[in-house]
C-alpha positions in Angstrom: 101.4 110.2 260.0 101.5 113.9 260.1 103.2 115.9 257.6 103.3 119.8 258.2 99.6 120.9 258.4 98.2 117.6 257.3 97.2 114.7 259.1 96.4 111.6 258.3 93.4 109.7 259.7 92.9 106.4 260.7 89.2 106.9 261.3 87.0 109.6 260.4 83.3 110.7 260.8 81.6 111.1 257.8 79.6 113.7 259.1 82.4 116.3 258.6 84.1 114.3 256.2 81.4 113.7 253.6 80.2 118.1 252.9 84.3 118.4 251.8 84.1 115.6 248.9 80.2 116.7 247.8 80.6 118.8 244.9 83.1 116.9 243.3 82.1 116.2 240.0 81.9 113.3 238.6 81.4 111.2 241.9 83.3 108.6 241.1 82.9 105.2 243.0 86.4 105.5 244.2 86.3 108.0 246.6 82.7 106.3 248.3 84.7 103.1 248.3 87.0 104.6 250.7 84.7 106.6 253.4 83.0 103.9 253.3 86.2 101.2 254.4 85.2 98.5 251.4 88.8 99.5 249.9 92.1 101.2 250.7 92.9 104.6 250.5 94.7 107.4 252.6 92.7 110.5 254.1 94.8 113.6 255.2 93.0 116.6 256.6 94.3 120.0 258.0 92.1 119.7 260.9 90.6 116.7 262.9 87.8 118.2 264.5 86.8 120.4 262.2 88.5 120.2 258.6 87.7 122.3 255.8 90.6 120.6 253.7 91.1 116.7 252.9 93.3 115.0 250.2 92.2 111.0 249.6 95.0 109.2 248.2 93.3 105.7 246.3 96.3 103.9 244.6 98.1 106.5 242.2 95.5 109.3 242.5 95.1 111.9 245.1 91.8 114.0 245.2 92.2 117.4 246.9 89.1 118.8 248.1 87.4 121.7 250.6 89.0 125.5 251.4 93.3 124.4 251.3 95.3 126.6 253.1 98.6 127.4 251.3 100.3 125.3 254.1 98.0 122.4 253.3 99.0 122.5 249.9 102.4 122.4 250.7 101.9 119.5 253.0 100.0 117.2 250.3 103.3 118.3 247.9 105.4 116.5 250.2 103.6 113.5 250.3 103.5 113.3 246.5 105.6 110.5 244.8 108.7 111.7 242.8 109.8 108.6 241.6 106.2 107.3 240.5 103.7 107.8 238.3 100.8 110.3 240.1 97.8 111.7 238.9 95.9 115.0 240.8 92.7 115.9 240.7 90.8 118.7 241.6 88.0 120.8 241.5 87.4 122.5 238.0 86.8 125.9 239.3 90.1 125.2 242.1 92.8 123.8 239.9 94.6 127.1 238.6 95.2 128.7 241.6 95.5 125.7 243.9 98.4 124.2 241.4 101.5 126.0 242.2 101.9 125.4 245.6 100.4 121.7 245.1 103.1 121.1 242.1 105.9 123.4 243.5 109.1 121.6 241.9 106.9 118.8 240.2 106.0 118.6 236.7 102.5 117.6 236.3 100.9 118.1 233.1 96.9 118.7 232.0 95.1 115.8 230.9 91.6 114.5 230.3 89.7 112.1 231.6 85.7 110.4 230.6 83.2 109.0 232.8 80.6 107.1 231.5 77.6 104.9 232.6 74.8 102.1 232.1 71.6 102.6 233.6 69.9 100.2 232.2 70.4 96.8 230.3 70.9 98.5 226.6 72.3 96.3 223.9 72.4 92.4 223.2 75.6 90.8 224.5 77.8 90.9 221.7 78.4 86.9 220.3 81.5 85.1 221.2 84.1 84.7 218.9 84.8 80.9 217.6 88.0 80.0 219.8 86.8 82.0 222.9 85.1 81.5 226.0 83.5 83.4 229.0 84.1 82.5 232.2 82.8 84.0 235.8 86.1 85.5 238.0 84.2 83.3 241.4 86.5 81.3 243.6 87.0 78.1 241.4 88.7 80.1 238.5 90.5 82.5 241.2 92.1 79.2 242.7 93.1 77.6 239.4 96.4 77.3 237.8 95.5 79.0 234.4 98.0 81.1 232.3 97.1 84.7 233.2 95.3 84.3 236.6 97.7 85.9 238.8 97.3 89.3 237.1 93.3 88.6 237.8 93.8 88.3 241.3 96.6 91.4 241.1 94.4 93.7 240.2 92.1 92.3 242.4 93.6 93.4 245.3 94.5 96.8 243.9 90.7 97.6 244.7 89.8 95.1 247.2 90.5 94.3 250.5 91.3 90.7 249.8 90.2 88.0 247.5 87.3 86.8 249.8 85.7 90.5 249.7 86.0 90.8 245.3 83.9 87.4 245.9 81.1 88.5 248.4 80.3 91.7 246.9 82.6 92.2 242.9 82.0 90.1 240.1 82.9 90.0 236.5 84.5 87.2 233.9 87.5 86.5 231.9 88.1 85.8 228.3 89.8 82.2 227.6 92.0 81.7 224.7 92.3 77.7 225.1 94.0 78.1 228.7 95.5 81.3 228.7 93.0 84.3 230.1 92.8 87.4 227.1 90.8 89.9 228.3 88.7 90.5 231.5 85.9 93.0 232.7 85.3 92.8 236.0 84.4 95.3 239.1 86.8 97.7 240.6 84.2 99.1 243.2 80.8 98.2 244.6 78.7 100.9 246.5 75.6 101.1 247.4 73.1 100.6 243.9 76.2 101.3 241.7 79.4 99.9 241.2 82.2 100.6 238.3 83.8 98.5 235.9 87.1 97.6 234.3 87.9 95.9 231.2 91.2 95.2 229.0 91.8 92.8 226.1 95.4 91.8 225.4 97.1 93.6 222.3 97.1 90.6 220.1 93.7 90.0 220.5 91.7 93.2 220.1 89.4 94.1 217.6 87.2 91.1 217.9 84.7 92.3 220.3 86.3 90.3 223.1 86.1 93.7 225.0 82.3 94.5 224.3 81.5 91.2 225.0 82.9 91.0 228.4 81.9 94.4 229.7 78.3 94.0 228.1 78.1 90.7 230.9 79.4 92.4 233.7 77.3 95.5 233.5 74.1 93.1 233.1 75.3 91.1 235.8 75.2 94.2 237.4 71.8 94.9 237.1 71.1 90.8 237.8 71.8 92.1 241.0 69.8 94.8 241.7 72.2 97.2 241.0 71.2 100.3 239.1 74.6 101.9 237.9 77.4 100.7 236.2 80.6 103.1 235.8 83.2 103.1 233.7 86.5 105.8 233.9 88.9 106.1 230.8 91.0 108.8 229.2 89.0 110.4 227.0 92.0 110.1 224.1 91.7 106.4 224.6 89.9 105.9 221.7 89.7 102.0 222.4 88.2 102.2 225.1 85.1 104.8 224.1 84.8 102.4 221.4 84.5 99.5 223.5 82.5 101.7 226.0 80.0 102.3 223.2 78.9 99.2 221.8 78.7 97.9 225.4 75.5 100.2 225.7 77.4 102.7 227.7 76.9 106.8 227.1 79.1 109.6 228.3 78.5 111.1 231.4 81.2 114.0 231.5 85.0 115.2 230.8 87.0 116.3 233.0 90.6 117.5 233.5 92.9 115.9 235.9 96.8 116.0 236.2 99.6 114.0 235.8 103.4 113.6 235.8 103.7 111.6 232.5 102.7 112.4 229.4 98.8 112.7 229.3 97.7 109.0 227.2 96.4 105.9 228.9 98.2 103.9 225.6 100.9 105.0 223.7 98.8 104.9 220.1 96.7 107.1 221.9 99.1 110.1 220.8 100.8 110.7 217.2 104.6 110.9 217.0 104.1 115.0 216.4 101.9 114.9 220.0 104.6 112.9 221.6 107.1 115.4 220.1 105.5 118.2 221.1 104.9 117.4 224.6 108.4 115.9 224.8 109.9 119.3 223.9 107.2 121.5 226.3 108.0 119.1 229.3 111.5 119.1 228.5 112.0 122.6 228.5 110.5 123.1 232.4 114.1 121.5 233.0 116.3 124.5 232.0 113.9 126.8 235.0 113.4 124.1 237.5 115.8 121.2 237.1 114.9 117.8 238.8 116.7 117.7 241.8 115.3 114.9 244.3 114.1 112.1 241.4 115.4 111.3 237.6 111.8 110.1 237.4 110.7 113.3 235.1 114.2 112.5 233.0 112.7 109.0 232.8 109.1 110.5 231.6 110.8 113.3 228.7 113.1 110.0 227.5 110.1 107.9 226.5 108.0 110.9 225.1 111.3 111.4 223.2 111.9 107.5 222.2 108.0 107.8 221.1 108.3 110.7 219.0 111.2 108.8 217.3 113.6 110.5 218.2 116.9 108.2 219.7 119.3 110.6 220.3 116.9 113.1 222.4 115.9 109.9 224.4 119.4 108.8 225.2 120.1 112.6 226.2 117.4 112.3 228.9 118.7 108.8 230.1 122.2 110.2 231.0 120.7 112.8 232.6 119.2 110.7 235.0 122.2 108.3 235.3 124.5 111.4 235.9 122.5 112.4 238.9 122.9 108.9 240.6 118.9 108.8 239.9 119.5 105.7 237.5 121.9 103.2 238.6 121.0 99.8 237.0 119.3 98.1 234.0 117.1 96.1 236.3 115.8 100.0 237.5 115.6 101.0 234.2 114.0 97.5 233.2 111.3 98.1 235.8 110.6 101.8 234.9 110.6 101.0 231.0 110.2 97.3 230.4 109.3 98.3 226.5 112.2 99.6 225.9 114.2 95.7 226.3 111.3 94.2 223.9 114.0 95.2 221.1 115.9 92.2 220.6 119.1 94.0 219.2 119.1 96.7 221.5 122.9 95.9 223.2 124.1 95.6 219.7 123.4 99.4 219.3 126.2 101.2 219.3 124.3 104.3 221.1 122.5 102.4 223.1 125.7 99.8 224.1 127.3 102.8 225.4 124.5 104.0 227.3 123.8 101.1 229.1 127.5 100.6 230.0 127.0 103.0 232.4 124.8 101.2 234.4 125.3 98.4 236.5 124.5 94.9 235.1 122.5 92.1 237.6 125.0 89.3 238.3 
């Protein structure tokens, strides 16, 4: 696929490939994954014989690397989601001046981002709660019927080739609840000695060092292997997730910015209402110079900073917006973009939001 001064690669040699991605900092697992083939990713350059500019699209990120020309830039814009979530990022010293023409008529924000690491096996493994119990993710669990195991193998395959590669080469283990799966840590890349790590606990049952306890396995299973790194990404206003980072033994390696078209938490208890106001009100105003023309999706973004800041009526006003330019046509769309929102079980008998959703077209 070629899109004006960038083309994408099927194959590559890493011998010209590799000098364009080396001074990235951190050097996340992600991008070796790629180069390497072990997951799936999308490599655009400005030149095939000799490139001295590359963007690597892995899942919702895309990392921009090397000398861009201004056409290159332009090229990677156009290949940039609307309608999705998207995050950029960049060299450090780069980002400023490679932005506008990258984000021309998008509205990406700053955020920040933590990568941190084991080396070594640290702490104790946390004890198991009474009513809980670890399993290993290996091919008898993958291919049983228990409550939560599809997302397991879904996420999965966001990293993985298939099923049968997580189960040559990733490991990791789920958290039971009876027969329902309540947290997981398991490995979203494997490279060389190293390989990275990602863990969640359901909401309703945080707080009880299901997360420690899980991550704390996989990293030591990690180093069972031979392995002698174990990474772990997170926004860095994920509180959370430091916290479970930490008492699984793991330190901070670095911060870094990166940026996104949403507003910049990984949870929304991550920000205060003010934060959620004020970003709300800064993203909102980019609007009146630049208004969304192609996608509602920035409408969809300022409406749920607005809804989280409290704010109803400011929320509703973004909404319409994106319904009036035939963006937002039905509540199933708007169920997919913002299935929160439906968790309110008197929402239809809103008057405000009644009318609102009148507008939009109802699944038979």
């Amino acid at each position: 696929m070629t899109a004006l001064n960038a083309l994408r690669l099927t194959s590559w040699n890493r011998r010209s490939i590799d000098p364009l991605f080396a001074s990235r900092s951190p050097k996340t697992l992600e991008v070796e994954a790629v180069l390497a083939g072990r997951t799936a990713g999308s490599l655009y350059v400005d030149h095939a014989e000799n490139p001295q500019a590359a963007a690597l699209n892995i899942g919702v990120g895309w990392h921009v690397v090397g000398r861009p020309s201004p056409d290159f830039l332009r090229a990677i814009n156009r290949l940039l989601p609307r309608d999705t979530y998207s995050v950029l990022i960049l060299p450090d010293d780069q980002a400023d001046a490679w932005l506008p023409t990258l984000t021309e008529d998008l509205y990406f924000v700053r955020a920040r981002s933590r990568y941190a690491a084991r080396t070594q096996v640290a702490v104790p493994e946390p004890p198991c709660p009474e009513g809980y119990r670890v399993e290993a993710i290996d091919q008898a669990l993958l291919e049983h019927d228990v409550e939560g195991i599809e997302g397991i193998r879904e996420e999965i395959l966001g990293t993985w080739h298939s099923l049968d590669d997580f189960l040559a080469d990733g490991f990791g283990f789920v958290v039971l609840s009876e027969s329902c799966i309540v947290g997981h840590s398991m490995t979203d890349y494997v490279c060389g000695d190293a390989c990275e790590i990602g863990v969640f606990v359901d909401e309703g049952h945080r707080l009880k060092g299901l997360g420690s306890l899980v991550a704390t396995r996989t990293a030591d299973e990690a180093f069972g292997r031979g392995l002698r790194r174990v990474g772990w990404m997170s926004w860095a206003c994920n509180h959370g997730s430091v916290a479970v980072s930490l008492n699984a033994g793991f330190s901070d390696v670095c911060k870094y910015d990166i940026y996104i078209n949403h507003w910049p938490a990984e949870n929304p208890s991550d920000l205060t209402q003010e934060e959620f106001q004020t970003f709300a009100e800064e993203y909102e105003a980019r609007f009146a110079e630049h208004p969304p023309v192609d996608s509602g999706y920035p409408h969809i973004v300022a409406a749920t900073a607005w809804a989280l800041a409290g704010n109803g009526q400011k929320c509703r006003a973004q909404l319409r917006n994106a319904i009036n330019m035939r963006w937002l046509t039905s509540v199933a769309q708007l169920k997919t973009l913002w299935p929160e929102l439906f968790t309110a079980p008197d929402l239809q008998e809103r008057k405000p939001w009644a009318e609102l959703l009148a507008l939009l077209e109802w699944e038979a």
